[in-house]
C-alpha positions in Angstrom: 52.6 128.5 98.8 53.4 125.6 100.7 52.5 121.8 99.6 51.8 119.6 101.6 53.2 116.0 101.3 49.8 114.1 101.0 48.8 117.1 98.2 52.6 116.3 96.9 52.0 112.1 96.7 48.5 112.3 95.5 49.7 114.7 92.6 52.5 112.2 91.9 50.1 108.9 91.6 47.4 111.3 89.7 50.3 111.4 87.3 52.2 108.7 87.0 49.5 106.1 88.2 51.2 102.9 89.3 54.9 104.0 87.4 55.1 106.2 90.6 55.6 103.4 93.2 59.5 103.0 92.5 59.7 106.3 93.2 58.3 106.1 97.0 60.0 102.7 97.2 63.5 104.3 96.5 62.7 107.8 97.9 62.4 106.0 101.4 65.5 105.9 103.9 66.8 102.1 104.2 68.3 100.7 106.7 72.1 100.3 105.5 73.0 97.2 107.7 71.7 94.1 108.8 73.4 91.5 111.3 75.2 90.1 108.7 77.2 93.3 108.8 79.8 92.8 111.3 77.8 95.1 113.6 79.4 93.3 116.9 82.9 92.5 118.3 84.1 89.1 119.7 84.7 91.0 123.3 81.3 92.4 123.3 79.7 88.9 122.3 82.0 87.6 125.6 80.6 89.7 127.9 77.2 89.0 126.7 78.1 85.1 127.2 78.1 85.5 130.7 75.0 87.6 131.0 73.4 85.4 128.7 74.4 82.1 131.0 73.5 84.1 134.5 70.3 85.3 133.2 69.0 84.1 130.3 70.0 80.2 129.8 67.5 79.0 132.8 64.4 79.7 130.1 66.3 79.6 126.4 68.9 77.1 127.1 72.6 76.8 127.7 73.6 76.7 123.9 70.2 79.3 122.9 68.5 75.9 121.9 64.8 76.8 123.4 63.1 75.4 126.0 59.4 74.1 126.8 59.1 77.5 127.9 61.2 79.8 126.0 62.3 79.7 122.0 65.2 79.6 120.6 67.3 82.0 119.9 69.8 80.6 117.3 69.9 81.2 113.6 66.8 81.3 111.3 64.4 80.9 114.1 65.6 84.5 115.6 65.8 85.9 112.2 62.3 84.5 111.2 60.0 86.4 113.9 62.3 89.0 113.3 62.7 89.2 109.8 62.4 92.8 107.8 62.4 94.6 111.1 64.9 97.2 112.2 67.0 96.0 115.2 65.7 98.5 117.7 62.6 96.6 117.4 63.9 93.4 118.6 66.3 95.4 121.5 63.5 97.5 122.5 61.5 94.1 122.8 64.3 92.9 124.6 64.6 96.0 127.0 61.3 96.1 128.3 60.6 92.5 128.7 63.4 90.4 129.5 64.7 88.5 131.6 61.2 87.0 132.4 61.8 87.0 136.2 63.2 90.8 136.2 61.3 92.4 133.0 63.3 95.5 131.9 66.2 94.6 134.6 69.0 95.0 132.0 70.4 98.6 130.8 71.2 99.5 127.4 74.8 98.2 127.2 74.2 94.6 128.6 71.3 94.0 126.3 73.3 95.3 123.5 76.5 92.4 124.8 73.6 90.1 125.0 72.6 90.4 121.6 76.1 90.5 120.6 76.1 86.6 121.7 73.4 85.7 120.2 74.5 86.9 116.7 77.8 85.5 117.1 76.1 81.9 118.0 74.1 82.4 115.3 76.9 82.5 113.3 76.4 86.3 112.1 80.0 87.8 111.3 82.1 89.8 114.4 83.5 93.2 113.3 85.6 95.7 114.6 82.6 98.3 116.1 80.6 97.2 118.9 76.7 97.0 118.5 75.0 100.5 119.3 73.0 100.9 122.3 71.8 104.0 120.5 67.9 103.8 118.7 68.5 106.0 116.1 71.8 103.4 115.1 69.9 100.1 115.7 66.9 101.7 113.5 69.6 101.6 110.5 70.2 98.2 111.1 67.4 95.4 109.8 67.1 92.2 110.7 67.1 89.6 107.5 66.4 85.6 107.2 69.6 85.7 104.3 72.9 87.5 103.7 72.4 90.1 100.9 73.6 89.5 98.2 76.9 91.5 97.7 
């Protein structure tokens, strides 16, 4: 006989009433890095400086700062609209609708660089892999407002 998982989760609450929510909490798959990781290298956050300064710095400013029409994109203000999300959320954002003047006119890699520079101005740590252009990677990666604590 096969279960199936609502049966499964409604049998384990029936049960264990509220005791059963650490299960589901810990039973989930987490993400097992976040940008404080070292999930970029210093060459990859290079090339995305000059993609960043052709393309990007007109609406977010030259040092990510923000602009009257664009935010910024340093530090905790990234990080805030972004926190507890995984990071193919915020590329896949990025993908489809930036730059403003050429929505979606970027492919995977030079977003990926782009990002790369705004961790490292945000002062995230630089590592020795370069960040993954792949969804199923990014969705292992979340985005947090503070370090974890080690």
């Amino acid at each position: 006989m096969k279960l199936s998982l609502s049966f499964v989760v409604t049998a384990i609450i029936g049960i264990y009433g509220s005791n059963a929510l650490p299960f589901f909490v810990y039973a989930q798959e987490l993400p097992s890095q976040s940008q404080w990781s070292k999930i970029y290298t210093d060459s990859q956050a290079e090339r995305g400086d000059i993609l960043y300064q052709e393309n990007c710095a007109s609406c977010h400013g030259l040092q990510l700062e923000g602009t009257e029409i664009a935010p910024s994109l340093l530090g905790n203000t990234l990080t805030a609209k972004w926190n507890n999300r995984s990071l193919d959320e915020l590329f896949d954002y990025q993908q489809a609708l930036m730059p403003m003047n050429s929505p979606g006119g970027f492919d995977r890699q030079q977003n990926a660089d782009i990002l790369a520079y705004i961790f490292q101005q945000s002062n995230f740590p630089s590592g020795k892999s370069e960040l993954p252009i792949n969804q199923d990677a990014q969705r292992q990666i979340m985005i947090l407002l503070t370090a974890p604590s080690k």
